[in-house]
Every structure is written in C-alpha cells, then in structure tokens.
VOGU-3710 file (C-alpha; in Angstrom, 3 decimals, decimal comma):
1> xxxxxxxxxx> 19,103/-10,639/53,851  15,186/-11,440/54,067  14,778/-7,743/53,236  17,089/-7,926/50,282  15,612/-11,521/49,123  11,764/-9,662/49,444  13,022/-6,884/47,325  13,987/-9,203/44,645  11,114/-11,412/44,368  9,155/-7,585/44,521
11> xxxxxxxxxx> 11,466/-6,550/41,324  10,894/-10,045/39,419  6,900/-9,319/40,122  7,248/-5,518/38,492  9,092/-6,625/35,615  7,072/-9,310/34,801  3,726/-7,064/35,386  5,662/-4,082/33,406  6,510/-6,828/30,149  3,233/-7,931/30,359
21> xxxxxxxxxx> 1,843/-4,051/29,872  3,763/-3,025/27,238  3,975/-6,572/25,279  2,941/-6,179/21,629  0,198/-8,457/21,096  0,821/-11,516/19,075  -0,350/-13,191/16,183  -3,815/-14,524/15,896  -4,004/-17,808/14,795  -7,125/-16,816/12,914
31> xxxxxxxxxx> -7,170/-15,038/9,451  -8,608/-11,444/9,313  -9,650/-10,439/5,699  -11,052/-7,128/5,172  -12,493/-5,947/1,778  -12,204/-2,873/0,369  -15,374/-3,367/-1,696  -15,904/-2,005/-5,583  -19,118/0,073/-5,058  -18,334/3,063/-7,724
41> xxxxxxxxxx> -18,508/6,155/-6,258  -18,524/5,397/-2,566  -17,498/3,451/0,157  -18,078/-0,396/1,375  -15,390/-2,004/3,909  -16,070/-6,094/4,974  -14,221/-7,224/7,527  -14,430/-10,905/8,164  -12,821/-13,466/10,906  -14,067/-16,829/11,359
51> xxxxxxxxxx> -17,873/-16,223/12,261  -17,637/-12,717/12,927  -18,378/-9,766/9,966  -18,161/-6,020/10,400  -19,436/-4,011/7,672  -18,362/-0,775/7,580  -20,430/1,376/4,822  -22,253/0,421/1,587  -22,306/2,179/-0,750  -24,637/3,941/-2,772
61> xxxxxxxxxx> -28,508/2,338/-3,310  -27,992/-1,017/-5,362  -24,385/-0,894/-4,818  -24,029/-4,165/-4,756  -22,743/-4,914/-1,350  -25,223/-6,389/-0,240  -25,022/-9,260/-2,613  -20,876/-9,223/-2,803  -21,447/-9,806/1,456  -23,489/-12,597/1,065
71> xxxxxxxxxx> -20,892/-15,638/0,905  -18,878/-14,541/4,443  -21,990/-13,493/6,204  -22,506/-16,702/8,650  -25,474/-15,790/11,293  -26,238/-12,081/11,935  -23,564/-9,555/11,061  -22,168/-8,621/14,210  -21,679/-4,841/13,612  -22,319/-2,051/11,316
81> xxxxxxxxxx> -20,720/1,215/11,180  -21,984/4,231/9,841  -19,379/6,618/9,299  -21,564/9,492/8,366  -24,839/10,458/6,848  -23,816/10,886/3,008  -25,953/8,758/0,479  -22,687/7,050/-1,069  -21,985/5,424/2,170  -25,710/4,668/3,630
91> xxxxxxxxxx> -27,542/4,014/0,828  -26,727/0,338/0,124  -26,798/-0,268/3,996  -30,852/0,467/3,701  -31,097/-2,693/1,646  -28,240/-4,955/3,873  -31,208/-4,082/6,691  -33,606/-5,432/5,096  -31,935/-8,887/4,031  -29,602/-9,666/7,011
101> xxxxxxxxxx> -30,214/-9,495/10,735  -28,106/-7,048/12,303  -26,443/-6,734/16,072  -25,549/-3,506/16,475  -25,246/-0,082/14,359  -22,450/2,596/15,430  -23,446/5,697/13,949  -21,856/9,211/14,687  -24,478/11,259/15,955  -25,676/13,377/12,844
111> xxxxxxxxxx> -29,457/14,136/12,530  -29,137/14,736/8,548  -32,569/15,865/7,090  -32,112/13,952/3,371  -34,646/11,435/2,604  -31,897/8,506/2,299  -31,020/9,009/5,926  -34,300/9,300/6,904  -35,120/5,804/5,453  -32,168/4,796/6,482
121> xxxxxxxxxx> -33,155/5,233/10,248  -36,421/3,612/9,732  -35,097/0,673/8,316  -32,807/0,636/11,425  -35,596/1,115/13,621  -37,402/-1,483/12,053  -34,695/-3,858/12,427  -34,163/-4,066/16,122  -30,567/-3,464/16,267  -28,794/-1,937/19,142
131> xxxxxxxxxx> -28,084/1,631/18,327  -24,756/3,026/19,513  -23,789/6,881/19,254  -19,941/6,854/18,476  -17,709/8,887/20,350  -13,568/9,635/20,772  -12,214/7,191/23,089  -14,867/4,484/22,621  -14,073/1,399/21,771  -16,287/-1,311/19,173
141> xxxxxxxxxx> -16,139/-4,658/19,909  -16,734/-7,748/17,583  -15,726/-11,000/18,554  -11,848/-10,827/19,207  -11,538/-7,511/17,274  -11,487/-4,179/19,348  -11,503/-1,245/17,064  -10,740/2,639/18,689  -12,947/5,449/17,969  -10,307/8,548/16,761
151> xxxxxxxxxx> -13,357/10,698/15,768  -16,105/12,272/16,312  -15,461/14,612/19,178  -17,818/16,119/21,506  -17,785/18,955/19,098  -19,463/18,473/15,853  -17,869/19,692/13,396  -19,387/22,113/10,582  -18,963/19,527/7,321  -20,586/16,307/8,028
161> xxxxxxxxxx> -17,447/14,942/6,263  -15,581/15,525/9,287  -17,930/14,040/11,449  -17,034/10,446/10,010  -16,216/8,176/12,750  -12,363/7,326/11,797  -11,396/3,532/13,540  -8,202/2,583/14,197  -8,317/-1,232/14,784  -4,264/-3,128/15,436
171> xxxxxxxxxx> -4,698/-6,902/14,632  -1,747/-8,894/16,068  0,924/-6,220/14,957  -1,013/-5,326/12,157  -2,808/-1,321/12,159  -5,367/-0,154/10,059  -6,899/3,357/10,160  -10,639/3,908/8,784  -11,154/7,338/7,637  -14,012/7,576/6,153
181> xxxxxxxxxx> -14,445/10,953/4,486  -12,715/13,021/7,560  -10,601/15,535/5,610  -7,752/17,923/7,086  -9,749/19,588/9,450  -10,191/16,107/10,996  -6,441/15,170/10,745  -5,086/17,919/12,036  -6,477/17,747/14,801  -6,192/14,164/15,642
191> xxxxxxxxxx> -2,468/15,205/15,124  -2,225/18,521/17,605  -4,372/16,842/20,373  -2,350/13,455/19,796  -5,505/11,391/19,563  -3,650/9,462/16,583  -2,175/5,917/18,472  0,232/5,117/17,116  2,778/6,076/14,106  3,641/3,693/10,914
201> xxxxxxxxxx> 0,630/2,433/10,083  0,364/-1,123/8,099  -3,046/0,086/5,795  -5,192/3,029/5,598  -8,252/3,922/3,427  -7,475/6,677/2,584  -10,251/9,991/3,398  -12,978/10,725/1,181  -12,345/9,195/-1,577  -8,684/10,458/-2,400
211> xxxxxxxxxx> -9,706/14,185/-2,583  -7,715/16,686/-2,133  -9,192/17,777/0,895  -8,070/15,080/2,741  -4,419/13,012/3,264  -2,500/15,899/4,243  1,464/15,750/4,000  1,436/16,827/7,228  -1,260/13,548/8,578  0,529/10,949/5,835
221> xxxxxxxxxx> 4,289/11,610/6,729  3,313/10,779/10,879  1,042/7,834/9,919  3,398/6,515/7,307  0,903/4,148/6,131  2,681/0,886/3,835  -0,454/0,535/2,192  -3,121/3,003/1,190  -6,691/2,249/-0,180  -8,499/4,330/-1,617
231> xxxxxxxxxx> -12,340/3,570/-3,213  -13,770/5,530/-6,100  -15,604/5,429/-9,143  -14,588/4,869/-12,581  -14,404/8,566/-14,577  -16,710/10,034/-11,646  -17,420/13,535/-12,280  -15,420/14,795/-8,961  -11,985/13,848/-10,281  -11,383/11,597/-7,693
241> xxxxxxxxxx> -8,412/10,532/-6,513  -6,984/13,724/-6,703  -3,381/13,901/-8,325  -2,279/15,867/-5,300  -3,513/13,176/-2,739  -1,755/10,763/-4,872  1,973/12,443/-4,981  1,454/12,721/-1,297  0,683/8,751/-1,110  3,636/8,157/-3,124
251> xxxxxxxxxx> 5,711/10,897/-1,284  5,635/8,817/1,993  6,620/5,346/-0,062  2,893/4,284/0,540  1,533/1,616/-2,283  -1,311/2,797/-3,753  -4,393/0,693/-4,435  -8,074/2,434/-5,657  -11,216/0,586/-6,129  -11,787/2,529/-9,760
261> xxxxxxxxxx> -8,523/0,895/-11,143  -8,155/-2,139/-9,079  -11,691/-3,209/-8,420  -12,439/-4,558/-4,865  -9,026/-4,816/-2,776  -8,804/-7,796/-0,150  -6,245/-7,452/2,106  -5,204/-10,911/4,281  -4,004/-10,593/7,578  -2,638/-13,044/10,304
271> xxxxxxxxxx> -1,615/-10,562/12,451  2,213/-11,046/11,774  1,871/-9,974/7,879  -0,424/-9,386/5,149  -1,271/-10,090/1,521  -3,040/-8,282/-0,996  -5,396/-9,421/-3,390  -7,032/-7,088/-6,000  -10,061/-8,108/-8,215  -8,661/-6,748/-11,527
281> xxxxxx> -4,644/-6,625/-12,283  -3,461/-3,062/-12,110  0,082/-1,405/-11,361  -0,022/0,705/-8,053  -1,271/3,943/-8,451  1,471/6,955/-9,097
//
C-alpha cells in the first residue's frame, strides 16, 4: 500500500513536471509592437516593449530610421541585428551609431570588402558595443524577449543573401519569422534539416524583399504564415515584390502587407492576438 501510495505521489510529480514542459507560454501582460519600417528599397524592423527596443536593419544611408526610432527609443537600444552586409540594410544603421548608444550588435559573420560595411564596422567599433557573431541554435536576448537564430550555419553560404541571420522569436502564442534576404537555398534547407520550429506561423517578413528568389511554395505552405510583410520601394527598378512571390503568399491564404503600398506596417501584439496598423490605407496585396 505505501509502495502503491509512493507511486502515485511519483506519477502526480511527472505529470505536473511533464505539463509544465510542454505548456504553451502565456500571454504577456505587456504590449509588443514591432514596425515594419517604410525605408524604400530596403529593410528596417523596430521592435519595442516597455523600455526595451530591438532594431533589426536600417535601411539604406538617410533612410530615415533613425529619426522614425526616435520617439520609442527610452535609454540605449538594447540590441541591433545585422542580418547581412548589403548597403540597403546597414547603411542607415551607420548613422543610428552615431546618435544612440547601443548594447549589443549581432552580426552574421561576413567580412564584406564595400566601403559601407567598412564604415559600418568602424562606427561599431567606435561605439563600444558588444559584438556578437550569430550562429544556428543561438539564442538573442532582450529584456523578456528570446529570439532563435535559424541561420547562418557553420557553413557560409556562397550569396551573402543567404547568409542573413533569419530569427524566429514566439511572443506569448504569437510567432514571427525574420528572414531577412535568405532566399530558397536558405529555406530549403531550414526545411530538410528541420531547423524550422515550429509550423503555422502568426507573421513573417517575407525574404528579400518579395523576390522571386525567395518564399518558396515549398517553405510558405509548412510555415503557413497568417500574415506576411514584405518591405520595398515604390517603382524600384528590381520589380520587387515579384508577382510569383505574391500568388504564392496568397496561395497559402497569407494577407499580404508591403511597405511600397502600405507604408510602414505596425503590428500589435499581446501575446494572445494581434492588430495591424498600416501608415497609408491600402487593400492587401493580390
């Protein structure tokens, strides 16, 4: 009886330990806003919770991020992430250096040879932020947010595209996925070495820019993403988003938002739901 009574507190103790592990996490009682920001042709993502700001990319030189950051920016911002070395996503981060203090810089490894990354390490340098080298597996931490690094491998690959560092970051029960400019090569194989967390995603920004080299079929129909964001420029001369990236977006029942029709894209979360706000009124994109 003892032995049987033993067992059973032993059970109650697994089950308990066993809820507890695989318990989705719950609702902050905090707001999470994260803006897709209007920077033409290129890429700027704010994400902002009570004191703590991640910027993710800026843009081309005299993007304007810098200035559209200014208002949630409340002490240093806590963490910036360079996806990759391409002008359109460093270039505005040279002058965010030079007006903000900044904690820490993720960056993905790349030793590009162009004179924007060039002063774009010097003005990190100057700074005196803590320089992290992003790899798979990592994790970035900012206050209560805890975003996963999906990519870069050990293995560079040949495009610095596909070197972006892709985030995945779940708020509550809310998932976004951050892919920079990674392209097919860099979905397929976050999809055949099942590096991807988790399927039905709530938003992604969608890869480089809506080209066609990027959102495969095969990537979109796992992720299933509700919303997709995508930021380009206005009539810029590479056609982006491209039509086919588009049908696949709408193939999957994604809503489609772009920073060339809509403007900059805020999207609300309290880790339960979300709402989107856009800066100009537009219909989805089809």
């Amino acid at each position: 009886m003892r032995i049987t009574r033993l067992a059973a507190v032993f059970l109650a103790i697994l089950t308990l330990a066993l809820s507890a592990c695989f318990h989705k996490p719950q609702a902050s009682s905090q707001n999470l806003t994260v803006h897709f920001i209007d920077v033409g042709q290129g890429d700027a993502i704010l994400l902002d919770i009570g004191t703590t700001e991640v910027l993710i990319d800026g843009g081309e030189k005299n993007s304007g991020a810098t200035d559209y950051i200014r208002p949630y920016i409340d002490g240093p911002l806590d963490v910036m992430v360079v996806t990759h070395s391409h002008a359109d996503h460093i270039g505005g981060l040279i002058d965010v250096l030079s007006r903000y203090k900044v904690d820490n810089v993720w960056v993905n490894g790349e030793n590009a040879t162009t004179a924007t990354f060039k002063t774009f390490m010097n003005a990190v340098d100057a700074e005196g932020a803590n320089i992290h080298q992003a790899e798979r597996g990592d994790n970035i931490r900012a206050g209560n947010l805890t975003f996963v690094i999906l990519n870069p491998g050990m293995l560079p690959a040949s495009d610095p595209n596909n070197n972006s560092i892709v985030l995945n970051l779940r708020y509550g029960g809310t998932d976004f996925i951050f892919m920079g400019d990674a392209e097919n090569e860099t979905e397929a194989r976050l999809l055949i070495q099942s590096i991807v967390p988790v399927p039905d995603v709530d938003i992604l920004k969608v890869g480089h820019h809506g080209s066609r080299t990027a959102s495969s079929p095969a990537f979109l129909d796992f992720i299933k993403p509700e919303i997709a964001v995508y930021s380009a420029g206005a009539g810029n001369v590479y056609g982006h988003p491209h039509r086919q990236t588009i049908i696949a977006l709408n193939n999957i029942g994604a809503k489609v938002f772009g920073t060339d029709v809509h403007g900059t894209v805020v999207i609300s979360t309290d880790g339960k739901g979300y709402s989107i706000k856009t800066e100009r009124q537009a219909a989805t994109v089809h």
